[in-house]
BAVOLO-8993 format. One record per atom (N, C-alpha, C, O): x, y, z; atom name; residue number from 1. Coordinates in steps of 0.001 Angstrom, whole numbers. Example, Ala and Ser with C-alpha at 12.3 -4.5 7.8 and 13.67 -1.06 7.14 Angstrom:
<babas>
      east     north        up   atome   num
     13190     -5690      7800       N     1
     12300     -4500      7800      CA     1
     13200     -3300      7800       C     1
     14236     -3319      8465       O     1
     12850     -2250      7080       N     2
     13670     -1060      7140      CA     2
     12900        30      7870       C     2
     13409      1138      8039       O     2
</babas>
This chain:
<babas>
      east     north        up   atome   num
     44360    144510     84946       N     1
     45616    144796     85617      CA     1
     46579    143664     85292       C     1
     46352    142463     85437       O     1
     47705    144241     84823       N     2
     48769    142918     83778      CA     2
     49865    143484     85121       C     2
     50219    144661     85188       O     2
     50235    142589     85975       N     3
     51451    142803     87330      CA     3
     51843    141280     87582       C     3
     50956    140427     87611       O     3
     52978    140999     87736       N     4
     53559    139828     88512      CA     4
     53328    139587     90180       C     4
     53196    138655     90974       O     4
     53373    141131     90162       N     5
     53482    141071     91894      CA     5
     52048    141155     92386       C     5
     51416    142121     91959       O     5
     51486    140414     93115       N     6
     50303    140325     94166      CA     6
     49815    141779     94957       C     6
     48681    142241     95084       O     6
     51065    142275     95406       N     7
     50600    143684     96292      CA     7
     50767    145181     95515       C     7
     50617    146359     95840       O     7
     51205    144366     94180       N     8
     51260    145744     93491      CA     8
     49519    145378     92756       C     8
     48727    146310     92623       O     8
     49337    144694     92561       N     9
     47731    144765     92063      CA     9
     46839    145443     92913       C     9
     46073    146376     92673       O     9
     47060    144836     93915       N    10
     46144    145300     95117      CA    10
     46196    146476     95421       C    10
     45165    146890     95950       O    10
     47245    147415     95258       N    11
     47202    148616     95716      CA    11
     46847    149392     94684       C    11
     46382    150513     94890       O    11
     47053    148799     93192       N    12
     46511    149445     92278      CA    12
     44892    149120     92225       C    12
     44121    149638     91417       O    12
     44636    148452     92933       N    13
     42915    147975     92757      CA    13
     42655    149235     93781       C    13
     42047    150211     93339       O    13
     43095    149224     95100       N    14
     42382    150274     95762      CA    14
     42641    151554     95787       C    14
     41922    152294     96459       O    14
     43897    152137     94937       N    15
     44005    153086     93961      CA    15
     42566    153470     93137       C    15
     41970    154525     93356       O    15
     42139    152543     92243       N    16
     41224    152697     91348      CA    16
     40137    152475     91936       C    16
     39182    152587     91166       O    16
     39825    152167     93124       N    17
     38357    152173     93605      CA    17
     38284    153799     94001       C    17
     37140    154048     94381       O    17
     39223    155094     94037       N    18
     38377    155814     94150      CA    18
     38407    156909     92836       C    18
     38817    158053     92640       O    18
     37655    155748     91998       N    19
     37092    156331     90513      CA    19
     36009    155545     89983       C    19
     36271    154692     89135       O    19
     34947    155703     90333       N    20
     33890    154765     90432      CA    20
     33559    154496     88415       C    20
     32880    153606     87902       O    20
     34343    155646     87700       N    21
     33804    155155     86829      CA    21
     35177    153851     85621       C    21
     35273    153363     84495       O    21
     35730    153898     86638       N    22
     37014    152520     85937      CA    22
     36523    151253     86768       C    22
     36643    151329     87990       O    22
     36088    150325     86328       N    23
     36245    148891     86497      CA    23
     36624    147649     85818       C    23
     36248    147261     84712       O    23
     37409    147093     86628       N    24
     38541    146081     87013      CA    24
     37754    144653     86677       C    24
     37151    143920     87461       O    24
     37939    144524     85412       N    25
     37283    143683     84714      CA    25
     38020    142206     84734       C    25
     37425    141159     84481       O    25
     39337    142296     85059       N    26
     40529    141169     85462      CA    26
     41724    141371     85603       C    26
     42013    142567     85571       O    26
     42704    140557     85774       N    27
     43741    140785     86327      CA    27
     44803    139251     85501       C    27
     44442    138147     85094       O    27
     46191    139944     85565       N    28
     46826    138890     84936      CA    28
     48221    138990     85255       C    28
     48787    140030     84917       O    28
     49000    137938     85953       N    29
     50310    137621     86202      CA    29
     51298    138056     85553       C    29
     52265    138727     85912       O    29
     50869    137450     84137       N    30
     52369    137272     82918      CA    30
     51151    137336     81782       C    30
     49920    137320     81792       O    30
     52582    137444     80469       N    31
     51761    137843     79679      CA    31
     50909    136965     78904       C    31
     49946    137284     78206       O    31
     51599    135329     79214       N    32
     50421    134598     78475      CA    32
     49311    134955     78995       C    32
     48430    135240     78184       O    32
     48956    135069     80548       N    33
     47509    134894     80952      CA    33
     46700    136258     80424       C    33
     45500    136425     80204       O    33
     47743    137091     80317       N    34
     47214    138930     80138      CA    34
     46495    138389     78537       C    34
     45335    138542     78154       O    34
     47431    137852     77959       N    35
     47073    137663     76480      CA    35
     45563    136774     76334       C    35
     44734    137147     75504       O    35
     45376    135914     76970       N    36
     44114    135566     76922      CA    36
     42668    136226     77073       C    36
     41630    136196     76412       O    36
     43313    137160     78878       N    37
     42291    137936     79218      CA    37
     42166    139083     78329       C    37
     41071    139513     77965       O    37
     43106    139499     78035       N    38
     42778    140721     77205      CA    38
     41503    140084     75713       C    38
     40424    140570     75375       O    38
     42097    139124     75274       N    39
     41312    138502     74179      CA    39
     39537    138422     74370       C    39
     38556    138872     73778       O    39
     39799    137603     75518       N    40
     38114    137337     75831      CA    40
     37486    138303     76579       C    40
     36313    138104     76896       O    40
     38310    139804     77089       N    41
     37594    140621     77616      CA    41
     37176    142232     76867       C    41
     36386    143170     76971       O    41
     38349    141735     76063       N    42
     37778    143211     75015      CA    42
     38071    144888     75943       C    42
     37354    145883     75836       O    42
     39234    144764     76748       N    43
     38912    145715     77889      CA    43
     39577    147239     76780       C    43
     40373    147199     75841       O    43
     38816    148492     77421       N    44
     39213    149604     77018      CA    44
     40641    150517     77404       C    44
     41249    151379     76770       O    44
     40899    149794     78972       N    45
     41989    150099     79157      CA    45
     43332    149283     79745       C    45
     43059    149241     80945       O    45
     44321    148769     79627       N    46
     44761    147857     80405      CA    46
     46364    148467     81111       C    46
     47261    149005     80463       O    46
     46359    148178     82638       N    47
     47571    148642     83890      CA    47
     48407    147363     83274       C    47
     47870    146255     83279       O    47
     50040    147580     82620       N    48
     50782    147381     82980      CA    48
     51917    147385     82334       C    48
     52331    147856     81274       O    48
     52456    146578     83445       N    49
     53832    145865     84451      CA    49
     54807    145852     83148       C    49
     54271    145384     82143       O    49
     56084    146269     83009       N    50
     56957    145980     81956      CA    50
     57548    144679     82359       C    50
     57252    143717     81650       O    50
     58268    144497     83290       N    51
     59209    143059     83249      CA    51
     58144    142343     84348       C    51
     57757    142751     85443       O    51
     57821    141069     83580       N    52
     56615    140093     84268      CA    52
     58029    138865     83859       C    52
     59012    139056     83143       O    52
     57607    137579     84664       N    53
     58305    136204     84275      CA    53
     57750    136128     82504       C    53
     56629    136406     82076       O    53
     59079    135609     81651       N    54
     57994    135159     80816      CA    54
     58624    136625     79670       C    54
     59659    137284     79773       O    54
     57731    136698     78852       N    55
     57615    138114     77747      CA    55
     57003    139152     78611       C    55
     56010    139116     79337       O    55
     58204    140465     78229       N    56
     58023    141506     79083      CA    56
     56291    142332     78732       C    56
     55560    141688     77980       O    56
     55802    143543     79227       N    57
     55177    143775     78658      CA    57
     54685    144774     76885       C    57
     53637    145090     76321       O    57
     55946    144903     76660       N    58
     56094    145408     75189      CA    58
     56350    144257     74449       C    58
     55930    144315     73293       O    58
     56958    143149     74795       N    59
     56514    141843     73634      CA    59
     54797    141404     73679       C    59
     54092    141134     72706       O    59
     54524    141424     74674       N    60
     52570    141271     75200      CA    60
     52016    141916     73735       C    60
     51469    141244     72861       O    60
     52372    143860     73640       N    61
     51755    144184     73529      CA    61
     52123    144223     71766       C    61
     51265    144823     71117       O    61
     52888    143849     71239       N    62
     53472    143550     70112      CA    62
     52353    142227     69585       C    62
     51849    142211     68462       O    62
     52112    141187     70627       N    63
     51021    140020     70026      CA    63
     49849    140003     70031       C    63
     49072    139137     69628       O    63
     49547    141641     70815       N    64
     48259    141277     70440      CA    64
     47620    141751     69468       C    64
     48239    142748     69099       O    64
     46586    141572     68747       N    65
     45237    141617     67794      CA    65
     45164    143023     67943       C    65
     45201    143490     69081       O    65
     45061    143800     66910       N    66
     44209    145206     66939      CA    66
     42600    145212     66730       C    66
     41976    144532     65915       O    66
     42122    146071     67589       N    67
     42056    147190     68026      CA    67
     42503    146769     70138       C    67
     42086    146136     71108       O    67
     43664    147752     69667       N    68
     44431    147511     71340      CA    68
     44027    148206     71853       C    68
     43741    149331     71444       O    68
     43740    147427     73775       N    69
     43282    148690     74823      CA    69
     44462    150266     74456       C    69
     45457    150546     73787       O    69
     43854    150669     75061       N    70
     44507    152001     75787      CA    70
     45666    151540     76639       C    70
     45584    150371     77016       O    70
     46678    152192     76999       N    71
     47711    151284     78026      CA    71
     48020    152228     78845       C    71
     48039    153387     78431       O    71
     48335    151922     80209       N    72
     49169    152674     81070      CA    72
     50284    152183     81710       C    72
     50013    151230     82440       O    72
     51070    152400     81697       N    73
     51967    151424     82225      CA    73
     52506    151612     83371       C    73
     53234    152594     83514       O    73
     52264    150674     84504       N    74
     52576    150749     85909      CA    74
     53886    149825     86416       C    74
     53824    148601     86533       O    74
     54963    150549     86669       N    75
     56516    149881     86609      CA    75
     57272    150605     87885       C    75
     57051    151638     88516       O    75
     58419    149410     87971       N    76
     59078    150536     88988      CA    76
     60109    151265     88324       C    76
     60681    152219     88852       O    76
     60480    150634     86631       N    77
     61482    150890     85679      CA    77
     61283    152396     85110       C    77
     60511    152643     84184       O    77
     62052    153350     85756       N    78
     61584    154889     84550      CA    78
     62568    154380     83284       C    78
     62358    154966     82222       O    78
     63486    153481     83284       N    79
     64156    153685     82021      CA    79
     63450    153113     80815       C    79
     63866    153231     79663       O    79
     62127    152357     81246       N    80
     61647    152390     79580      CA    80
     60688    152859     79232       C    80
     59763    152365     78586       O    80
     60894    154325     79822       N    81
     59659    155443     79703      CA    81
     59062    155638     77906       C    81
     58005    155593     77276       O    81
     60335    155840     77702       N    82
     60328    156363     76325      CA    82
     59604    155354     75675       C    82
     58494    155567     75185       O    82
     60277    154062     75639       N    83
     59862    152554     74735      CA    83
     58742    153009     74445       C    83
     58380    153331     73314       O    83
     57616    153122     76211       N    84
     56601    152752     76414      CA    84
     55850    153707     75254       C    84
     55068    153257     74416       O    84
     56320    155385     75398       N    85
     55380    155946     74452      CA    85
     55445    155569     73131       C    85
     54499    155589     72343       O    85
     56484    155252     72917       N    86
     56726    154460     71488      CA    86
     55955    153845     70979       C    86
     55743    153665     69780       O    86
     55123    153204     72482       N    87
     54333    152059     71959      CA    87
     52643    152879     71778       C    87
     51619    152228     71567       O    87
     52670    153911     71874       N    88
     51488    154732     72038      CA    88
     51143    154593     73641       C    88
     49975    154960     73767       O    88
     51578    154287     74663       N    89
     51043    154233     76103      CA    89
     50354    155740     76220       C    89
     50705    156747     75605       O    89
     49289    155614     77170       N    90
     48302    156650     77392      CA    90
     49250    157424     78598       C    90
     49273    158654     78630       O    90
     49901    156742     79425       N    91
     50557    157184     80406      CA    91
     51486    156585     80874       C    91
     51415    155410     80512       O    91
     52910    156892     81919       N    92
     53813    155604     82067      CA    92
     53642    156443     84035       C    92
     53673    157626     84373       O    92
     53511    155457     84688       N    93
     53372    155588     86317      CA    93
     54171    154969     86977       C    93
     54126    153738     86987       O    93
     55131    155686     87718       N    94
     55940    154608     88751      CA    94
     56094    153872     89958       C    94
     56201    154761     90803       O    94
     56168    152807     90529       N    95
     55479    152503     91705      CA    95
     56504    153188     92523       C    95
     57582    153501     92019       O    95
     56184    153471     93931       N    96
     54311    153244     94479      CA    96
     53681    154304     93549       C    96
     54107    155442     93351       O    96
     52662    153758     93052       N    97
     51607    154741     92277      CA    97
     51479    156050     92567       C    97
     50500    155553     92010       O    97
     51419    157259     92860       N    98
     51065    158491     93233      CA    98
     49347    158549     92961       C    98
     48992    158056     91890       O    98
     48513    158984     93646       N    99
     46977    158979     93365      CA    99
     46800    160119     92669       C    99
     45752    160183     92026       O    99
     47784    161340     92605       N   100
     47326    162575     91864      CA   100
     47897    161838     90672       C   100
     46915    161497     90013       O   100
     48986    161428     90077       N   101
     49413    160920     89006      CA   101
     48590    159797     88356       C   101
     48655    159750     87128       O   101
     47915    158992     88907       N   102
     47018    157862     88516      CA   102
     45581    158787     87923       C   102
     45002    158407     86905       O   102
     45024    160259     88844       N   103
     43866    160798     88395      CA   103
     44327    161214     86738       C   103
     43894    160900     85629       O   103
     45210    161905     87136       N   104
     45865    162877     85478      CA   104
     45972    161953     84370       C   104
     45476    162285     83293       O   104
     46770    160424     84534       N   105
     46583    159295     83658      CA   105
     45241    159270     82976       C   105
     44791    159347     81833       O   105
     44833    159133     84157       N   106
     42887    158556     83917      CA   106
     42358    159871     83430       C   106
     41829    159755     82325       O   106
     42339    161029     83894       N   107
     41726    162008     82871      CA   107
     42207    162200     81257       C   107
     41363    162616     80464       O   107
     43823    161835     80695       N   108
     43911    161218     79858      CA   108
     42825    160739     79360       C   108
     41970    161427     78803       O   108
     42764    159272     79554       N   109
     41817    158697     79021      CA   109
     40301    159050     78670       C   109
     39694    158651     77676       O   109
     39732    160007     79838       N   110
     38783    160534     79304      CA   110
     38386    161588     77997       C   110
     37516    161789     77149       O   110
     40080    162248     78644       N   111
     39951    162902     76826      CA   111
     40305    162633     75487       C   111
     40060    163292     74477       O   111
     40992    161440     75640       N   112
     40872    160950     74207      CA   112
     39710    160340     74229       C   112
     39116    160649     73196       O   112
     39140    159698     74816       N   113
     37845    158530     74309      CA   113
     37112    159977     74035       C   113
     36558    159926     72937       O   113
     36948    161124     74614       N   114
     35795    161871     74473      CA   114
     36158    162320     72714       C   114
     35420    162084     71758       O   114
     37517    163022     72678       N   115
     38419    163362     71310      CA   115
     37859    162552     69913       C   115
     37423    163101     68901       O   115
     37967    161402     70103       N   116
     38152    159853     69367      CA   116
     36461    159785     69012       C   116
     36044    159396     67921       O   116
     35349    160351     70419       N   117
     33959    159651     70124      CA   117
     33282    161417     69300       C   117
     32142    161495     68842       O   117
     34012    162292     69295       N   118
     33277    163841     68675      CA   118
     33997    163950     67467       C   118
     33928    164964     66773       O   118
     34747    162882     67145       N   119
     35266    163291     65816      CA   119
     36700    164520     65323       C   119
     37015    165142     64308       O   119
     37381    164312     67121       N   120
     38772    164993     67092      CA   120
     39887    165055     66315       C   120
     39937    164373     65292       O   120
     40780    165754     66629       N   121
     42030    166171     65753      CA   121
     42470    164483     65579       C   121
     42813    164009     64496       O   121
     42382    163654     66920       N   122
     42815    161942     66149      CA   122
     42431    161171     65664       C   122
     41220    160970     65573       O   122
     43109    160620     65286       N   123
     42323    159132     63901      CA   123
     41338    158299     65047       C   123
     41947    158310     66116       O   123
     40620    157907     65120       N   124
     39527    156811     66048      CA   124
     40392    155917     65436       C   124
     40929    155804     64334       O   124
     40342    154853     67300       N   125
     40898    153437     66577      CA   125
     40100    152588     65553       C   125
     40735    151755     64906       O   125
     38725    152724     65338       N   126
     38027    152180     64244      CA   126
     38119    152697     62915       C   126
     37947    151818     62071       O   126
     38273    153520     62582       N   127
     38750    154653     61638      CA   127
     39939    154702     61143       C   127
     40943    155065     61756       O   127
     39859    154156     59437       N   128
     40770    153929     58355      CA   128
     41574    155206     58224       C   128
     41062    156321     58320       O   128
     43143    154939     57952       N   129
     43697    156078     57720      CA   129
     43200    156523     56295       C   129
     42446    155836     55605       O   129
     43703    157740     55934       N   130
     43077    158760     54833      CA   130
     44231    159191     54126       C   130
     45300    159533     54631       O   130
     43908    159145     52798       N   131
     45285    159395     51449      CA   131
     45687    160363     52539       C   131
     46540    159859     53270       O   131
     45345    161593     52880       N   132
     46303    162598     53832      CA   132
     46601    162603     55001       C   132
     47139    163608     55464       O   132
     46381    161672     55675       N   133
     46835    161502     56741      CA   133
     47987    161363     56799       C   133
     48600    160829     55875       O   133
     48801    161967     58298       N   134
     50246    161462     57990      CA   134
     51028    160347     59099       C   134
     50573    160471     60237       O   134
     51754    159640     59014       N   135
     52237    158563     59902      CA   135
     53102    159062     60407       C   135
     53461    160186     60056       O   135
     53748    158341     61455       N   136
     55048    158919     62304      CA   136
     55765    157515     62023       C   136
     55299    156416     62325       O   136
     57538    157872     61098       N   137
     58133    157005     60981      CA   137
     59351    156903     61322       C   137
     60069    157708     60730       O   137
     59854    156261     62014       N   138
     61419    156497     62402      CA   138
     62305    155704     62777       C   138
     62076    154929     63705       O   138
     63578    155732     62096       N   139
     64452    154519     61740      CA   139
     65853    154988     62876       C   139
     66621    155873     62501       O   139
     65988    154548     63754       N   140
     67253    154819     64751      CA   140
     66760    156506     64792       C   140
     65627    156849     65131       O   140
     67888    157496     64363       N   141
     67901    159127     65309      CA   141
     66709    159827     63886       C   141
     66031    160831     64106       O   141
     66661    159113     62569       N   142
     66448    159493     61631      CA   142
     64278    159457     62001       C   142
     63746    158521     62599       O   142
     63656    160437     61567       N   143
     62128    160704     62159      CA   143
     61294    161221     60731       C   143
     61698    162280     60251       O   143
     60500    160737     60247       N   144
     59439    161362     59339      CA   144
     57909    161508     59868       C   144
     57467    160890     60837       O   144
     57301    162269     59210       N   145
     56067    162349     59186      CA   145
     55424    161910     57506       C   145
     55772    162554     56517       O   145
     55046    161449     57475       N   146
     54746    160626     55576      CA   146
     53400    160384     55691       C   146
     52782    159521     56316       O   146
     52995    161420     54881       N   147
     51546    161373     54305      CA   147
     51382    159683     53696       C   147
     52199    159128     52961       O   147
     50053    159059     54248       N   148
     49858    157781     53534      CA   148
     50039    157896     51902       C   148
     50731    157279     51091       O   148
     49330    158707     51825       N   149
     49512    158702     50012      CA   149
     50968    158476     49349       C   149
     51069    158047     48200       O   149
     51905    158740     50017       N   150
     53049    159257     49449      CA   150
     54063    157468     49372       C   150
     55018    157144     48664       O   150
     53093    156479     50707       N   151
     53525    154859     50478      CA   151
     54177    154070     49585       C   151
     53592    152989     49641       O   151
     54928    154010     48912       N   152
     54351    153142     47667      CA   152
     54415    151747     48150       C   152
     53544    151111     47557       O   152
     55124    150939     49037       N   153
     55151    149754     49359      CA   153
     55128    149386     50885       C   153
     55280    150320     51672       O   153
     55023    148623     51183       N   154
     55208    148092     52795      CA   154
     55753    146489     52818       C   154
     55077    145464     52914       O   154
     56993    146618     52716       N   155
     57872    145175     52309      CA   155
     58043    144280     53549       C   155
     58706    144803     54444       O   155
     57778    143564     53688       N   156
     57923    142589     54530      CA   156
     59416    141682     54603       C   156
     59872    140765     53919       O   156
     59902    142428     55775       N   157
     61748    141331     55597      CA   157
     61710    140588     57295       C   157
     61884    141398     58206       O   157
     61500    139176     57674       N   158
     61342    138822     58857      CA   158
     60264    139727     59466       C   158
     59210    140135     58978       O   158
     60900    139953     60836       N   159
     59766    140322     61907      CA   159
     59920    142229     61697       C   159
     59841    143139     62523       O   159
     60109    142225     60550       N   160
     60544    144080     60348      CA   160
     59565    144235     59293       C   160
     58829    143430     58722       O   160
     59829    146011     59137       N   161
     58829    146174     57553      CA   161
     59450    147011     57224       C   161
     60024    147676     58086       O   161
     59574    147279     56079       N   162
     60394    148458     55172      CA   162
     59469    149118     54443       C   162
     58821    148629     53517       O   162
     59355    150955     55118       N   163
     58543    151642     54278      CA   163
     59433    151918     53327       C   163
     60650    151904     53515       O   163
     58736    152251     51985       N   164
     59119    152563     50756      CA   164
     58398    153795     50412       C   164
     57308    153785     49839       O   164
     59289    155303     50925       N   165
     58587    156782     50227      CA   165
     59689    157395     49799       C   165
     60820    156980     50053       O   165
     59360    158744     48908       N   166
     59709    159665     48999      CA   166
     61631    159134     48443       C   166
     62561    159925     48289       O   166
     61668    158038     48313       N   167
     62939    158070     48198      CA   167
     63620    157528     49137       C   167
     64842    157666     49171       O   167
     62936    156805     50079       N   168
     63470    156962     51327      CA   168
     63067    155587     51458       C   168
     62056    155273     50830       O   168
     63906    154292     52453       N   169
     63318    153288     53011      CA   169
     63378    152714     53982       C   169
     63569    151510     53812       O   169
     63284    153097     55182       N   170
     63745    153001     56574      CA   170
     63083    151705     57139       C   170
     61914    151474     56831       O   170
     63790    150818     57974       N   171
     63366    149262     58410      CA   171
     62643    150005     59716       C   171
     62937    150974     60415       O   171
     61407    148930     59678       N   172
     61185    149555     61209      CA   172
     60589    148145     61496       C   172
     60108    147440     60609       O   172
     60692    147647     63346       N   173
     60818    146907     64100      CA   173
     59650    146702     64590       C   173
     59494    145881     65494       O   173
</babas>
């Protein structure tokens, strides 16, 4: 659980005690401390918080190491709903939590891990993309889908990357 606030943990802890099969492996203020725990805990799924003191939680989730938990994100902010899926979030929840909305999150999760472990329509996070696979790429209003094969470069300019397909070379962030 990645939260600034003390009573928003807590209510998300006894939220999640009635799902005996999620446990609350740690908990973290801001995102340096999230960034550690997440490191040394290896967790499958991690609750949170967008604006913590410090780097919000989409810079957090920008530093860390792949293979990244699962995310849900628990905020009182709906306006960075969208960001969040951007970022692949499993779910975005607004406080106060709703308990039917926290189950539906969490059944989420059960069906991708189940999806991901039978060999589903999605890529497993351990699992190399494939000449046909296709990416989701998109530069401001402009959106592709680009078969890997079709790559030819991945340019590195600062903290951006420039795909190179099709004719096409859109900066992405």
């Amino acid at each position: 659980l990645v939260d600034d606030e003390r009573l928003a943990r807590a209510e998300l802890r006894r939220l999640l005690a009635a799902h005996p099969d999620i446990e609350i492996v740690g908990e973290a203020t801001d995102a340096d401390s999230a960034r550690e725990r997440i490191a040394a805990l290896c967790p499958d799924l991690v609750f949170l918080d967008v604006q913590m003191p410090g780097d919000d939680g989409f810079t957090l989730l920008e530093s860390l190491e792949p293979p990244l938990p699962h995310v849900i994100f628990a905020t009182a902010f709906d306006e960075f709903a969208v960001k969040a899926f951007e970022f692949n979030a499993l779910d975005y929840l607004l406080k106060p939590v709703d308990p039917v909305r926290l189950a539906a999150a969490l059944a989420k999760l059960v069906s991708e891990s189940s999806s991901d472990e039978a060999g589903g329509d999605g890529v497993a996070r351990t699992e190399r993309l494939r000449a046909q696979d296709k990416v989701f790429v998109r530069q401001g209003d402009q959106c592709w889908f680009v078969e890997v094969r079709t790559i030819r470069l991945l340019e590195s300019e600062g903290n951006y990357t420039r795909v190179h397909f099709d004719g096409a070379q859109p900066m992405l962030c």
